[in-house]
N, C-alpha and C positions, 0 to 999 in steps of 0.2 A: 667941437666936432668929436673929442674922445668920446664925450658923456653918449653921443647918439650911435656911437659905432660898440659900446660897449653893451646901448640898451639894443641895439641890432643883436648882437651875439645871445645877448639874455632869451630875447624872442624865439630864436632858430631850436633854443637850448630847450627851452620850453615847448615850442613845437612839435619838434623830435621825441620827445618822451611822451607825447598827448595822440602820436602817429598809432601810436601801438598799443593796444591795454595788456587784458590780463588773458592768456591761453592755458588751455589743457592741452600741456604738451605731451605727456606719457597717459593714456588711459590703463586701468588693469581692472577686473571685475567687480573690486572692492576697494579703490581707489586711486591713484593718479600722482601726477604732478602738474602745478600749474604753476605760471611765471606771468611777472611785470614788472611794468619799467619803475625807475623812479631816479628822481634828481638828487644826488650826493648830498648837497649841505640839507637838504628834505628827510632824506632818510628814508628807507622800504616802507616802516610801521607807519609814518603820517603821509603818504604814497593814496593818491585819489584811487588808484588804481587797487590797491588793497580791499577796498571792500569789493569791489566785481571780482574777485580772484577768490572770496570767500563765497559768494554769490555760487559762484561757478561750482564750487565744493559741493553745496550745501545741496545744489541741482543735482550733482553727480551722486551723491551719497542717499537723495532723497530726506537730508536731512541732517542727520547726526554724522560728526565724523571727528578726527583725531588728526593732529596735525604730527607728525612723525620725526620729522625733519624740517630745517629752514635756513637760507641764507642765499647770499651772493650767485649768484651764475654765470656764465659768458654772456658778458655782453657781447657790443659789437660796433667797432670803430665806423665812421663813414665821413665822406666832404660834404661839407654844408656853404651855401653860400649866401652871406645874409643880403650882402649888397655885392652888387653888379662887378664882378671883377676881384671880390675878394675871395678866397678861398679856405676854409678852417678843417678841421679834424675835428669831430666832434664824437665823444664815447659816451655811448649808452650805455647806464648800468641796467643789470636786471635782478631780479629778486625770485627763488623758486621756493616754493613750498610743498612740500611731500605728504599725501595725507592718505589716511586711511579710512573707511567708509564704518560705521559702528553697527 
């Protein structure tokens, strides 16, 4: 019963980070910042969501651009419940990237 309550948790964990991809959260005329999720023991850089968040850039800039800054952001805690009756905390990390347009 652990092993399916723990592959429960796994699922929710994964879920939760699939809910969301990559946004442009700050626009400016010559470039932005954008963010996504990603799962801790994963890491930002091998992050599915890494390459739509360069995507994004690459749309924004029309092409060339320069990453200026990177790292960690606020995530953001919420309840998750995998099975009926349980209830968990579950923290999204996020990952933002600062870039500039060339």
């Amino acid at each position: 019963m652990k092993i399916w309550s723990s592959l429960a948790v796994l699922f929710a964990i994964a879920l939760a980070g699939c809910g969301e991809g990559a946004k442009l959260l700050q626009e400016k005329e010559d470039g932005g910042v954008v963010a996504y999720p990603f799962i801790g023991e994963q890491g930002p850089m091998l992050s599915s969501f890494r390459t739509d968040a360069l995507a994004l850039m690459k749309e924004k800039c029309g092409g060339l651009y320069t990453i200026v800054q990177e790292g960690e952001t606020r995530g953001r805690s919420r309840m998750a419940s995998p099975i009926e009756g349980a209830q968990e905390i579950v923290q999204e990390r996020r990952w933002g990237i600062q870039f500039q347009c060339k």
